[in-house]
N, C-alpha and C positions, 0 to 999 in steps of 0.2 A: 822357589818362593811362589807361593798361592797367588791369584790374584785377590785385590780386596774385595769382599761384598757389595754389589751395590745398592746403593741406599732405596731405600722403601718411596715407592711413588707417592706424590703428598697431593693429596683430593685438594683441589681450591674453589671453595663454594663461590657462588656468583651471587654475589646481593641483589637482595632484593629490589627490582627496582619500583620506584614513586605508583606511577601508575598502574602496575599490579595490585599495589597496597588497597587505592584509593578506588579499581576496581571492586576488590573481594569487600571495601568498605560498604561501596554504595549495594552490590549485591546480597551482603549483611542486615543494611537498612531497610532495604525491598523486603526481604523474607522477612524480616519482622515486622513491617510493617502488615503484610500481608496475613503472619497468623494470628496478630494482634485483632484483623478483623475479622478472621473466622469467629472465635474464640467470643469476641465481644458482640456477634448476629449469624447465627448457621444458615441465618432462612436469607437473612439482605445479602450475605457474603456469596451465597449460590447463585441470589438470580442478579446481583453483580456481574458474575465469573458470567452468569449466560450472556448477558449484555455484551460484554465485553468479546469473548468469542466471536459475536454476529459480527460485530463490527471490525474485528479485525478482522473478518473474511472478506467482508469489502472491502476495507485497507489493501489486503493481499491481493485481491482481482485488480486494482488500480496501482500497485506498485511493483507487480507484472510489466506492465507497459513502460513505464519508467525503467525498468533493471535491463527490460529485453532489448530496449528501443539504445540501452546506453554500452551493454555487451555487446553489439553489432559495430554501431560507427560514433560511440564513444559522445554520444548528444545528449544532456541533460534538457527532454523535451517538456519545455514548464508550459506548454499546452495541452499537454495530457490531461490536468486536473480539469479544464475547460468543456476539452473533449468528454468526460465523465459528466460533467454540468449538463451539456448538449443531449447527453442521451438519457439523463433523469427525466429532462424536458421533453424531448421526442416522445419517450415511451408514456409521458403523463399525457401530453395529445392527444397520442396514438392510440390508446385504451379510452381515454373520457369524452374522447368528441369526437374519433372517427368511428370508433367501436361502439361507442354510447353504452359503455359498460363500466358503471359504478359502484355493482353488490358482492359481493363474497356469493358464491356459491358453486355449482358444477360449472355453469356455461363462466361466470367469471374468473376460474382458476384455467381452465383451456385458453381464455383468450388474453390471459395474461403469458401463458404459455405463448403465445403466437406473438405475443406483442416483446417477451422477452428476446426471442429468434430476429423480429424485424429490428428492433435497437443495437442489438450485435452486428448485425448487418450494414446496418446505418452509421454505427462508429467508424466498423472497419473502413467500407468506402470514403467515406471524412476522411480518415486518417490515412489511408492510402493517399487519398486528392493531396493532402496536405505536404506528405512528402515529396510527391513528384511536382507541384507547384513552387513550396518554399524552399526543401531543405538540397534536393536532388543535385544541384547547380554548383550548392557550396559542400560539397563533404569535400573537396579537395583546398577547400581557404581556411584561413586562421580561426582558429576554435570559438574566436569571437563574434565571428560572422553569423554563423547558424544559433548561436544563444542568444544576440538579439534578434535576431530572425524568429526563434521559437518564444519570445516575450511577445512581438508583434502581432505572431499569430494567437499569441494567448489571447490578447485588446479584441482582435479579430472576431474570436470566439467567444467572447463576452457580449458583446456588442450583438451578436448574434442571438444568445440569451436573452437582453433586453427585448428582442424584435419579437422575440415567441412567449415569452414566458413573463416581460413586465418588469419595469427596475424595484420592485416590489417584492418583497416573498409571495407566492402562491399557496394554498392550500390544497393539496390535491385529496381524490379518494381513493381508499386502500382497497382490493379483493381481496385481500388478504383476512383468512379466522381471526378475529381480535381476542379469542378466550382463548385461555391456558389449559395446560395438562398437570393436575395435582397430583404430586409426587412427596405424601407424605404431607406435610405443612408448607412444602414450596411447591409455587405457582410457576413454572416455567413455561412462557409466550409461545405458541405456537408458532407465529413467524419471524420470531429468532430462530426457530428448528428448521423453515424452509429456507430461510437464507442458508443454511447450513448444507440442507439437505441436496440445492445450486448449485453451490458454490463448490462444496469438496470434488462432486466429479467435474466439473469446470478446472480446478487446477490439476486432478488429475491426468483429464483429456491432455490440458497443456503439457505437463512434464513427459506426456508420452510421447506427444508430435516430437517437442524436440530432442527427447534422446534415442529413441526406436525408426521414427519415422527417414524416408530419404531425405527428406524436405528439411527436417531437423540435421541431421548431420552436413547438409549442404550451410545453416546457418548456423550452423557452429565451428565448420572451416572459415567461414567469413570471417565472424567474430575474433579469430586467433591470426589471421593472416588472409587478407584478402587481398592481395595480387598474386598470393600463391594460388590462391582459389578463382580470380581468373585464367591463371595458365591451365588449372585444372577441368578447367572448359563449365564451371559452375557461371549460372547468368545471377552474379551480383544485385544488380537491379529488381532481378525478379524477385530473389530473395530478400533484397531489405524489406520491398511493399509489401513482403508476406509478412515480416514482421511488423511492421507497422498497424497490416490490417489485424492480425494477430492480438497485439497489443490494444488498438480501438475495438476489437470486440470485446475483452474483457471491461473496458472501460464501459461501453453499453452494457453489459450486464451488471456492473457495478453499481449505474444511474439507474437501472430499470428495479434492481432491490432495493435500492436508496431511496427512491422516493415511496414505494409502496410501503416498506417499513416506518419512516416519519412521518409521510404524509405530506410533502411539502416540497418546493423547489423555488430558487433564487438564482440569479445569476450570475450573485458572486461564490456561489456552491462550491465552486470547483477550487478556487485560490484557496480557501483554508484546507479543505479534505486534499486538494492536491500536495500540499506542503506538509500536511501527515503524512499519508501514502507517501511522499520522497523521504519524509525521513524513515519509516518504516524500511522502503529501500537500502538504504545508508544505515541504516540500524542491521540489517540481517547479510550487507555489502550486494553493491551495485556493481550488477552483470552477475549475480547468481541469484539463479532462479530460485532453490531451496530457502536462500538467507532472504528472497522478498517477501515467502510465503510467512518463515516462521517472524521478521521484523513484523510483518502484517498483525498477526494475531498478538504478538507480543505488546503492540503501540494500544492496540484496542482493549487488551486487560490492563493494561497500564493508565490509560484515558479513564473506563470504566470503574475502574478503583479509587483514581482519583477523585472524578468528578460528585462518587460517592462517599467520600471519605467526609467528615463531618470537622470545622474548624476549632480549634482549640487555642489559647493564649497560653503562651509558656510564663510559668509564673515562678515569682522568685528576681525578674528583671523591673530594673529603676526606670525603664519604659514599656509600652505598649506593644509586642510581639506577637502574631498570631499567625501558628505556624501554616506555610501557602500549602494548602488541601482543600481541596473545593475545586468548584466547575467554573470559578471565575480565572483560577489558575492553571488550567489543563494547558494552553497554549504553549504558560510559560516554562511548566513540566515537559510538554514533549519536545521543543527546542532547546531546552536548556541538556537534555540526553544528546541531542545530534551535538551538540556545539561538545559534550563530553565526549562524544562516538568521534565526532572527526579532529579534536584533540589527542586522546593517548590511543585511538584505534582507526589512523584513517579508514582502512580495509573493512570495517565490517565486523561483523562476527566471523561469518566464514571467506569473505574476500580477504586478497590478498593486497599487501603494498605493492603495486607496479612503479618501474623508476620510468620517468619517462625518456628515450630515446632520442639523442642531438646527433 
């Protein structure tokens, strides 16, 4: 007697779950809302999209420092954004009153050049001080220690802002070309193009130190295990301040196209743009480098859309509605993403959920 057939494998699909749905939902809403606004202005919806890019390249330069500073020794540094303040400030000094250089032209763009070099500079050393004064002592204490320690320093570096730059917004002056390049019927800014033009080998310098470089592969054994990277005879130490300073010069270059583009600096600068740039972090996951660049530019076309986005009342309701689009609700737009993001995606886009270890 035969044996019997066995039976046919039976596929059991996996449901769908909630926050996938409510993922592809809001990504549904974005895409159309997006070509709702092509459609409805080609010319506003372009120099949007430009808007948007510049700014999330400074996002990106500033949420660098945040991903890199938190892949190492795991510190959400909420003085970073302070430290970006400080060097909007420096490099407005440093060009208008020690340079005495207020015009756009050959000798102005050189010594903006120079003045972008010393702000980098000037982050990094900050931030370096910064680590070896506040944080150095406690990477081995409770996680609480160093995050009110990096609040404190944040006061610290406010307070500093008020000393140079005035509890005041400031006005500063641009050398930066104020005319655009006409392309057709859209006027695209000239220095949205040089933020760009910065910025891109800026982050590419970056991603090459740390994947090519010795220096990089030394802090990115840290990052994954660092007592196994001091048996390995790597000097820790040496390597975080490199991160640190690493992270503060991108922060000065941030501050140094931030203020030539708007024109302006304050000293609470840094707490709102720092807490974009974090979420931008946590939007593209914190401790990768890739996901802070692409969170960057993505927070920035996201801002820029909104803040251009025109209000409208939903009609048909027995009250007063008007749906939140506008520059009055960007805040509440791009927190109310991270609060989405670290709900059904702790990790990021491309981060991963790590458990934490007892």
């Amino acid at each position: 007697m035969s044996d019997a057939a066995a039976p046919p494998a039976v596929r059991v699909r996996k449901p769908i779950k909630t926050e996938t749905l409510l993922g592809f939902a809001l990504l549904g809403l974005a895409a159309g809302a997006v070509i709702a606004s092509f459609f409805a202005g080609p010319k506003s919806f372009t120099q949007i999209m430009v808007i948007g890019i510049s700014n999330g390249a400074v996002f990106a330069l500033i949420a660098l420092g945040y991903t890199m500073v938190y892949g190492i020794i795991e510190l959400i540094n909420f003085a970073h954004g302070d430290l970006f303040m400080l060097g909007a400030v420096f490099s407005s000094i440093f060009l208008e009153e020690w340079l005495n250089q207020t015009r756009s032209g050959l000798t102005g763009w050189a010594l903006l050049g120079l003045t972008l070099v010393v702000a980098m500079i000037f982050c990094a050393c900050l931030n370096m001080l910064i680590e070896f004064l506040a944080y150095r002592r406690l990477r081995n204490a409770p996680k609480l220690a160093p995050l009110i320690t990096a609040v404190g320093v944040s006061f610290i570096l406010q307070n500093l802002g008020i000393v140079f730059n005035g509890s005041a917004p400031k006005s500063r002056k641009s050398v930066l070309p104020q005319g655009g390049i006409m392309i057709g019927s859209i006027e695209i800014k000239i220095k949205y193009m040089i933020v760009l033009v910065v910025t891109i080998p800026l982050l590419l310098l970056m991603t090459y130190i740390v994947q090519k470089t010795k220096t990089g592969k030394a802090m990115r054994a840290t990052a994954q295990d660092r007592d196994a990277s001091l048996l390995m005879g790597i000097n820790v130490d040496r390597i975080i301040a490199i991160t640190f300073a690493l992270g503060g010069a991108l922060a000065g270059a941030a501050g140094t196209l931030f203020a030539q583009v708007n024109g302006r600096t304050s000293y609470d600068l840094g707490f709102r743009l720092g807490l974009i740039a974090f979420t931008a972090a946590v939007l593209g996951g914190v401790g990768n480098l890739p996901g802070a660049v692409l969170g960057g530019f993505l927070i920035g076309l996201i801002q820029a859309f909104n803040d251009g986005a025109p209000r409208f009342r939903v009609p048909g309701l027995p009250f007063r509605f008007d749906v939140p689009f506008g520059q009055e609700w960007t805040q509440t737009v791009l927190f109310g993403i991270l609060i989405i993001m670290i709900i059904f995606r702790p990790g990021g886009i491309f981060g991963k959920v790590q458990q934490e270890k007892v």
